[in-house]
N, C-alpha and C positions, 0 to 999 in steps of 0.2 A: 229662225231663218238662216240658210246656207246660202250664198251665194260663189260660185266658183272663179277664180281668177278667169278663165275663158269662158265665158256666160256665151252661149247660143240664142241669149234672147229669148229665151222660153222658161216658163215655170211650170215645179210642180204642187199643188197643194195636197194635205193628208192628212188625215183626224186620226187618234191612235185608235188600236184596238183593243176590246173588251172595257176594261178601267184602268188602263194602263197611262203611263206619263207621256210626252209631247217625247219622247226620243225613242217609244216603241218601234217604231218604222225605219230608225237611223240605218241598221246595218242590211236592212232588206229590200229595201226601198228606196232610201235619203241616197248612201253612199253610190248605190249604180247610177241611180238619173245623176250623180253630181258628177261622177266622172265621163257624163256623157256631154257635159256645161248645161246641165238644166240647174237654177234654182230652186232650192226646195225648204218649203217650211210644214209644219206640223204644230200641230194642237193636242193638248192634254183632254180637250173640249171645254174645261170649265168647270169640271170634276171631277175627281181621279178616285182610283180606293174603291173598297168593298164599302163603304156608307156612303157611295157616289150619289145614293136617292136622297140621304139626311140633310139638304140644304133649304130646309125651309118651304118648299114649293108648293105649290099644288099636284096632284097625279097626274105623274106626263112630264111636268117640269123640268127636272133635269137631263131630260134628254130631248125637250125643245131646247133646254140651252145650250145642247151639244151644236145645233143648228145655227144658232147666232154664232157662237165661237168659231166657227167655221167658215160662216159667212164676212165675219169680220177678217178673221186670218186671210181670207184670199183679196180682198180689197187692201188690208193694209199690207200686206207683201207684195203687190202690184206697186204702190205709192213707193215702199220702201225701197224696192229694185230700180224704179228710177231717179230715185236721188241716190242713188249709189253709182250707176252705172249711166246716168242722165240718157234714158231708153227708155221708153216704155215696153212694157215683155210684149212683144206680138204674137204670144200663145199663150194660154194657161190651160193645165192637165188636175184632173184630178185622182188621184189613185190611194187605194184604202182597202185592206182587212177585213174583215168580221164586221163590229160595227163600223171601222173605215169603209167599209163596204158598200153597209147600209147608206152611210152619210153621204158618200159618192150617189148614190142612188137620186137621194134625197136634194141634194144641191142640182144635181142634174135636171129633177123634177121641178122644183122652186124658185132655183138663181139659173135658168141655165145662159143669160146673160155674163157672168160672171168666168164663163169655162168654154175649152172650145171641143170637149170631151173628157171622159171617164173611163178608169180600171177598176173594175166591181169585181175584188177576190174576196168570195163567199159572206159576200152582203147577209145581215141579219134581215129578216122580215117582219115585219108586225103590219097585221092586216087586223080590223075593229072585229070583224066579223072569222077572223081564223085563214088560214092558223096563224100562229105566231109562237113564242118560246111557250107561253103560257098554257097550249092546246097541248104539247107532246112530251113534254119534260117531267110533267107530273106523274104520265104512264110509266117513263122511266123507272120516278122513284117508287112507283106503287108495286109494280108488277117484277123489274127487274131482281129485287131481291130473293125473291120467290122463283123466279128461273134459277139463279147461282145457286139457290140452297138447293133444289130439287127437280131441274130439268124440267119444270110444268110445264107443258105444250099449249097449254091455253095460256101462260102469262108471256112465252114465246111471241104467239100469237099479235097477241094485244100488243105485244114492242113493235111490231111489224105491222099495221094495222095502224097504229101510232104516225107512222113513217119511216121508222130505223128501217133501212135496207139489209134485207137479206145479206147476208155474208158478212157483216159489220160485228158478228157475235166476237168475235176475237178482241175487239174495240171496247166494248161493252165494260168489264168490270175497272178498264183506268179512267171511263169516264165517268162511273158511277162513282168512283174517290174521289176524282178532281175536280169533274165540270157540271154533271146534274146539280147536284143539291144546291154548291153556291148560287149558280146562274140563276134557278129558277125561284130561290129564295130574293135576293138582292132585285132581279126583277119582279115577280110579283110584288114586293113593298113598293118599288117606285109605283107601279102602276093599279094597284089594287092593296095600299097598306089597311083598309081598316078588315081585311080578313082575317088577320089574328089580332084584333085589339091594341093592346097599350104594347106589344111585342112589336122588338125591332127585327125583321129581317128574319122571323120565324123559329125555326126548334130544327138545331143540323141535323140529318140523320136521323129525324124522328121514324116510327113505324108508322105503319096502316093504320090506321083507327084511334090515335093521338089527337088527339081534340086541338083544332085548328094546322093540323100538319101538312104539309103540303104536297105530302106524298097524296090528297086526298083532293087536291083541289083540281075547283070543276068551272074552270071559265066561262060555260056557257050557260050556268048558273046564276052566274054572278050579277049584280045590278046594272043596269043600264050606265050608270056613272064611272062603272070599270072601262066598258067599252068605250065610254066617249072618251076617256084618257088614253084608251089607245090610240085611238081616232086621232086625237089632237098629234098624233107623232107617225099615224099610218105610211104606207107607200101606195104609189095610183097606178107604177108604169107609165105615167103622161111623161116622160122625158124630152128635154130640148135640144141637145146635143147627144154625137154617137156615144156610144155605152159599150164597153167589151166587159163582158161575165164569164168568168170560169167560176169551176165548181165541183168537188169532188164527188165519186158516189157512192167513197164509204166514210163521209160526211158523219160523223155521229155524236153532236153537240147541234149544227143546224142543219137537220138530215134535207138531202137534197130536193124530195119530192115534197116537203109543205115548205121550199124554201125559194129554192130559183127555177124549179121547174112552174111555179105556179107565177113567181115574179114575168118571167118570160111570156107568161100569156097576160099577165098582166098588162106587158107595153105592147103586145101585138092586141090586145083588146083596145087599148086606151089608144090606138092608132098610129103606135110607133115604129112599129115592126123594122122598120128601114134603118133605123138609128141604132136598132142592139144588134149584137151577136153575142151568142149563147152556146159554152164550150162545155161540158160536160167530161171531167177528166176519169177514167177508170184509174180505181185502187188510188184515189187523192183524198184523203181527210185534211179534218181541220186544222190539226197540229202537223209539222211537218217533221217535226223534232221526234215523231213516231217512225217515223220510215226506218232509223236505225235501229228500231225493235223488231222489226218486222219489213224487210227488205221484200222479204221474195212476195209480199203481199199488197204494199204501200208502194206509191213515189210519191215526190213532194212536189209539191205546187209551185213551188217559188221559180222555176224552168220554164213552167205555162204562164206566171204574170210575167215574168219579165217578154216573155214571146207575145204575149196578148197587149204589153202597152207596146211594142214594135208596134204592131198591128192597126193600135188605135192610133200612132200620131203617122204612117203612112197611107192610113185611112181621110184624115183632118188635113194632112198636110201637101199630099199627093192627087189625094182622091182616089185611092185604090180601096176598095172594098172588102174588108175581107171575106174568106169561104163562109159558106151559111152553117148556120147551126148545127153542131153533129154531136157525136161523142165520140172523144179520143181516147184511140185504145192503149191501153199498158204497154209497151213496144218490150220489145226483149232487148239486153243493152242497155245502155249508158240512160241513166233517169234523173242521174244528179245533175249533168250542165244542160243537157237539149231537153227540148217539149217542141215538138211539130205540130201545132192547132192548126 
């Protein structure tokens, strides 16, 4: 927990992202709202590290405990703020990452008592029935290699088909080092560990046709007891409080279209349509720490949340609305400090 000498009376709460520690958010996140006097705390969730599933639980578990930790953190930083500042906060925000994203989603969905809105930057999905990491990730690692060695058009195909967006080919082999293999090992065990047996966390970098490899795995195969561990951690779209989503759309770790394109009709299904808005960034992935590879191609996101939580506390706070859903385009010019959503 931060609290600032000049506190505004308002908090922000934030779950880190991917399995990262409770100070992932500081410089991106914590440091701006605190020089604006919001209060800010953050969570590690509960468990951190690439054996974040290894705690003992049942499938699903550790990241329903990301949910209590979360829940907990914004009730005891409300309590804490006012015996510090003898105030109660008259606002509380939530804003989050990747999985900070998801969880923002999720609190929104479950506590939304607790908050008086949400910043969902490129929330994870997991839906029982698809998609989720588990549906697209695997194509990745199956087909991807066989595009790099030999331009296949049909393993092409299949990536794009998968989700990967057209034009994200550029993206493709730092996520095939970095982000496929772990992600979708480390989750598949939390969520479906008796797939390879007495193996923790599967075979990195296996091939095709590696007995239990996960280049091979097929979610909709799998037992009914996989899905219902989804399930037990799913999203509905039923949100209680406004929601501002951005989302990049050369996304390609959680590609846009099985991600927040489908979340988005999710809360206009589940009847919430009034409460989101839903920003759609051109040439924004998921790492932004990419854009210095590749300028003339990327900008970074962090321009568009910091613009989209303006948005959402002059939305809660003013009642001003913002513009409805669109896609914003790559502007030419300055993409490091402005994002006009």
């Amino acid at each position: 927990m931060r609290i600032p000498d000049a506190w505004n009376g308002e908090v922000v709460i934030s779950g880190a992202p991917g399995v990262r520690a409770q100070y992932a958010n500081d410089l991106v996140i914590g440091d701006w709202v605190l020089a604006q006097g919001y209060a800010f705390a953050s969570t590690d969730k509960g468990n951190v590290g690439a054996s974040f599933w290894d705690d003992g639980s049942t499938p699903g578990g550790s990241i329903r405990e990301w949910h209590r930790r979360v829940t907990e953190l914004a009730v005891a930083t409300k309590d804490t703020v006012t015996r510090v500042r003898a105030e109660r906060p008259h606002r509380t925000y939530m804003a989050g990452i990747s999985n900070g994203g998801y969880l923002t989603r999720w609190q929104l969905e479950n506590r939304p008592d607790l908050y008086d809105g949400g910043l969902d930057w490129e929330g994870t999905l997991f839906r029982a029935d698809g998609p989720n990491l588990l549906t697209s990730l695997p194509t990745a690692l199956k087909e991807y290699p066989r595009y790099a060695a030999t331009g296949d058009q049909q393993a092409h195909d299949a990536m794009i088909a998968a989700g990967f967006a057209t034009g994200s080919e550029f993206l493709w082999p730092f996520h095939h080092q970095v982000y496929w293999d772990a992600t979708q090992r480390w989750y598949r065990e939390e969520l479906d560990p008796g797939y390879d047996g007495d193996l923790k966390a599967g075979i990195p970098f296996c091939a095709s046709g590696t007995p239990t490899c996960d280049a091979d795995y097929d979610y909709a195969s799998r037992p009914q007891s996989v899905k219902d561990a989804v399930r037990s951690v799913e999203l509905t779209g039923r949100i209680g409080k406004p929601l501002v989503t951005i989302h990049g759309d050369l996304d390609t770790l959680l590609p846009i279209g099985t991600d927040s394109d489908v979340y988005d009709r999710l809360v206009d299904g589940a009847g919430s349509g009034d409460l989101h808005r839903y920003y759609r960034v051109e040439g924004g992935t998921h790492t932004d720490g990419l854009y210095a590879a590749f300028p003339d191609r990327l900008r970074p996101l962090l321009p568009c949340a910091r613009t989209g939580f303006d948005l959402l506390t002059a939305w809660v706070e003013d009642g001003t609305p913002p513009r409805a859903d669109r896609t914003v385009p790559r502007p030419e010019g300055d993409v490091l400090d402005t994002c006009a959503l």
